[in-house]
C-alpha positions as CSV (number, residue, x, y, z in Angstrom):
1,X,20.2,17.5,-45.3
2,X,18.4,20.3,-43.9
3,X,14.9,18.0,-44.2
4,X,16.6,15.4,-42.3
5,X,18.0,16.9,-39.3
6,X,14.6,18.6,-37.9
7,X,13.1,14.7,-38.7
8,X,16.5,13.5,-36.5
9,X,15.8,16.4,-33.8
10,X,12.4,14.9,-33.5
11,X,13.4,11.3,-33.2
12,X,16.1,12.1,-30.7
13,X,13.3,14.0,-28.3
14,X,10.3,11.3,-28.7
15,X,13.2,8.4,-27.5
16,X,13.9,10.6,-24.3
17,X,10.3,11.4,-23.6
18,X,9.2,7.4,-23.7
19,X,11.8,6.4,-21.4
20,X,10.8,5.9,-17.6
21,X,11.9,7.6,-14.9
22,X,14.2,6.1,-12.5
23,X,12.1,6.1,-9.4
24,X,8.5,4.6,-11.7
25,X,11.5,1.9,-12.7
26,X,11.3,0.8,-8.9
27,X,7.9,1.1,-8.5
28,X,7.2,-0.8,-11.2
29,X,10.0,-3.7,-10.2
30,X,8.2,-3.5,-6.8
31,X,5.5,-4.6,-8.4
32,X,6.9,-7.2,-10.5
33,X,8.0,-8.7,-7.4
34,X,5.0,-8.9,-5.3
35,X,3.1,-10.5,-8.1
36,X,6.0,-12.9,-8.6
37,X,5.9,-13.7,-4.9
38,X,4.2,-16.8,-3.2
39,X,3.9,-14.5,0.2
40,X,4.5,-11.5,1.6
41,X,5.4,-11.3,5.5
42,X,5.4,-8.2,7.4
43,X,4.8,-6.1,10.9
44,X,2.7,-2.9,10.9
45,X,0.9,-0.9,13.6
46,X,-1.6,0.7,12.0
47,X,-3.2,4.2,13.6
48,X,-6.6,4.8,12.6
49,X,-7.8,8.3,12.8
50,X,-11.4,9.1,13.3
51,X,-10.7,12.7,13.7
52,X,-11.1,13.5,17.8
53,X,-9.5,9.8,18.8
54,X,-6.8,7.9,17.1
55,X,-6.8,3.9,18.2
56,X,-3.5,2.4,17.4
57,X,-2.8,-1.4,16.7
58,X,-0.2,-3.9,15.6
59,X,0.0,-6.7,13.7
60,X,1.4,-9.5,12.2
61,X,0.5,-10.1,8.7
62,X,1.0,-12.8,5.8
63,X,-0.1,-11.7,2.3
64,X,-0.2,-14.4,-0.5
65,X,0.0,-14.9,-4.0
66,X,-3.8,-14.3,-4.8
67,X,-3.9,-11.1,-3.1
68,X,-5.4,-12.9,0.4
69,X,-3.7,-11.3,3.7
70,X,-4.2,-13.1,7.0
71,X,-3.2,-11.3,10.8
72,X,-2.5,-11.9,14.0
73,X,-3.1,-9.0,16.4
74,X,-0.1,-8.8,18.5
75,X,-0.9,-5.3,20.6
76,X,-2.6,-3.7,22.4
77,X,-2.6,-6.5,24.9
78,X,-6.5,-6.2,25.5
79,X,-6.8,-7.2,22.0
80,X,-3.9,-9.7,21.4
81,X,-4.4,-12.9,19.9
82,X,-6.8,-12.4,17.8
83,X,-6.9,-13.2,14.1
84,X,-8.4,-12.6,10.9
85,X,-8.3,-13.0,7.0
86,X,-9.2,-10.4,4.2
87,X,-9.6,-10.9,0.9
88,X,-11.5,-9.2,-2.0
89,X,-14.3,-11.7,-1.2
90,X,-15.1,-10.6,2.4
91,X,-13.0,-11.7,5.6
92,X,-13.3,-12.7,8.8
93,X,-12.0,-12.5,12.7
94,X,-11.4,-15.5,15.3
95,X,-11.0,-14.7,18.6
96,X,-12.1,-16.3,22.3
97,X,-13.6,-13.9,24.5
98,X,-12.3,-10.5,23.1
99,X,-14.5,-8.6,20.6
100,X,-12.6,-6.1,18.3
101,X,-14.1,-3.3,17.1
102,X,-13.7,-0.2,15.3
103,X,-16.2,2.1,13.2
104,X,-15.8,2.1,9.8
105,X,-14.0,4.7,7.9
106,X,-13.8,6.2,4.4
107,X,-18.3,6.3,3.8
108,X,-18.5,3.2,5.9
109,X,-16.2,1.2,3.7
110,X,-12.6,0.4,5.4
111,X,-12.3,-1.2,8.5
112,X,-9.1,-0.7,10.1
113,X,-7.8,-4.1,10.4
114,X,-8.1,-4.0,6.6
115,X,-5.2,-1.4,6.0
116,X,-3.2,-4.1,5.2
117,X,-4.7,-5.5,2.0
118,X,-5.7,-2.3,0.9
119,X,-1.8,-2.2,0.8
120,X,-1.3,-4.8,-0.5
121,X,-4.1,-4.3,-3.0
122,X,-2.8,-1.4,-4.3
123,X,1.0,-1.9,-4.7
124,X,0.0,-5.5,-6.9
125,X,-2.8,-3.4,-8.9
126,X,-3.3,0.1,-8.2
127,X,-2.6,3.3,-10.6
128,X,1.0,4.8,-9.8
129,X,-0.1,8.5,-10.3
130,X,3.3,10.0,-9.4
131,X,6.9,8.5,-7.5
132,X,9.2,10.7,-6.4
133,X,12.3,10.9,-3.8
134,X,11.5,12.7,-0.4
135,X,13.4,12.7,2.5
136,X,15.7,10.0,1.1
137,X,13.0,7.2,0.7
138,X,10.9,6.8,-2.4
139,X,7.2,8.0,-2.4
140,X,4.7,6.6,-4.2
141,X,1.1,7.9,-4.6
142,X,-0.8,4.9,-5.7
143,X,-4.8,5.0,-6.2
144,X,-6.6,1.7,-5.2
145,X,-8.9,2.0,-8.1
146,X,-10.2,3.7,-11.0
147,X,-13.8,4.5,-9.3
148,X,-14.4,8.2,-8.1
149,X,-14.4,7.2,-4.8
150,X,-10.6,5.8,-4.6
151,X,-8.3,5.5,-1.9
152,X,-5.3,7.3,-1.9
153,X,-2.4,5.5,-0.5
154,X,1.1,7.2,0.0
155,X,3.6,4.3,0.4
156,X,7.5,5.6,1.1
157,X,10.0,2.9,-0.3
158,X,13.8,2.3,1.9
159,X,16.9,2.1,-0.7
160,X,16.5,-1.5,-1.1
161,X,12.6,-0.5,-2.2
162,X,10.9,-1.8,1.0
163,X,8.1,-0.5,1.6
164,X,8.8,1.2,5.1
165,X,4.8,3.2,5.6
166,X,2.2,3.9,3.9
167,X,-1.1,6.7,5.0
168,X,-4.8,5.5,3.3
169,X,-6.9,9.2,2.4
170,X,-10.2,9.1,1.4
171,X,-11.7,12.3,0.5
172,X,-7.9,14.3,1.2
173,X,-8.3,13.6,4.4
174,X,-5.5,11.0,6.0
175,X,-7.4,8.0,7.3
176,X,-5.5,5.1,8.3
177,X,-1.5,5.2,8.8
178,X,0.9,2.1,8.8
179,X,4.3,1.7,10.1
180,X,6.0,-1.5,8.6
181,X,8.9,-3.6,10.0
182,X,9.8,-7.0,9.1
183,X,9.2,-6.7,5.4
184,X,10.3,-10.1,3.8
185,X,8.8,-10.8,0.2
186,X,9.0,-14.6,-1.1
C-alpha cells in the first residue's frame, strides 16, 4: 500500500497538469471556428502609428476560408471607396483617382491596410503564447510566426469570444491598433 499511494499521488498531479486552462479552451474553439468558417465579416478602423503621426482608417473587410481578406475603405472620406485584397501571395488596391498611401512599418514589412489579415493570419495559425482574462474580455497574445522577427498581436476576446481589438508590435513597440465591430463568422 505504501508503494501505491505515492504512484496514485503522482497520477492524480500529472491528470491536473495536462488539462487546459479555461481561457486556451476559447482560444483554441476560436480557432476551430475560423478554420471551419467559409468567411469572416467584420468592421475595423485601424490606427497606424509611426511614432510622431498616427493616420487612422476604417474598413470593411471579408476574410475567407483560405486565409484571403478583401476591403473596402469606408473612411476617411478622402480615401473612401477604395478596395483591395491580401493574401499570403501578395495583394492588391483598386481605386479611380485616389492614391492610398502609407509607409511601411515593422523593417519595411506591414502595410497598414494589411492589419487585417495579419489578424486574421494569426488567430487561424499563429502560436498562442499566453490567454488570460483582463478587464473582463479575454486576452490573447498570439505570435504570427515562429521566425525571430514575429509580430506580436494582442487580440481581447467579448464573452461570447468575439474578437473585439487587437494591437500588432514589432520589436515591443505597438505598431498598428484595430478596433472591430460587426464581427459575424460563417
Amino acid at each position: 500500500m505504501k508503494k501505491v499511494l505515492p504512484l496514485l499521488l503522482a497520477v492524480v498531479l500529472l491528470t491536473g497538469c495536462s488539462q487546459t486552462p479555461k481561457e486556451m479552451e476559447r482560444a483554441l474553439s476560436l480557432r476551430a471556428k475560423l478554420l471551419r468558417a467559409s468567411s469572416c465579416t467584420f468592421d475595423a478602423e485601424i490606427t497606424a502609428d509611426y511614432g510622431e503621426t498616427l493616420h487612422v482608417f476604417r474598413i470593411n473587410c471579408t476574410a475567407d476560408a483560405q486565409g484571403g481578406v478583401s476591403f473596402r475603405v469606408t473612411a476617411p472620406e478622402s480615401i473612401a471607396g477604395i478596395t483591395g485584397e491580401i493574401s499570403k501571395q501578395g495583394g492588391a488596391l483598386t481605386f479611380d483617382d485616389t492614391a492610398l498611401f502609407f509607409n511601411l512599418l515593422a523593417d519595411e514589412q506591414l502595410s497598414p491596410v494589411s492589419a487585417p489579415w495579419v489578424l486574421m493570419k494569426a488567430l487561424r495559425g499563429g502560436y498562442i503564447t499566453s490567454a488570460g482574462m483582463e478587464g473582463g474580455l479575454l486576452r490573447l497574445s498570439v505570435n504570427d510566426s515562429y521566425e525571430e522577427d514575429a509580430l506580436n498581436l494582442d487580440v481581447w476576446l467579448d464573452s461570447e469570444d468575439v474578437p473585439q481589438r487587437a494591437d500588432i508590435c514589432y520589436a515591443g513597440k505597438r505598431i498598428l491598433s484595430l478596433k472591430l465591430e460587426n464581427v459575424h463568422i460563417s
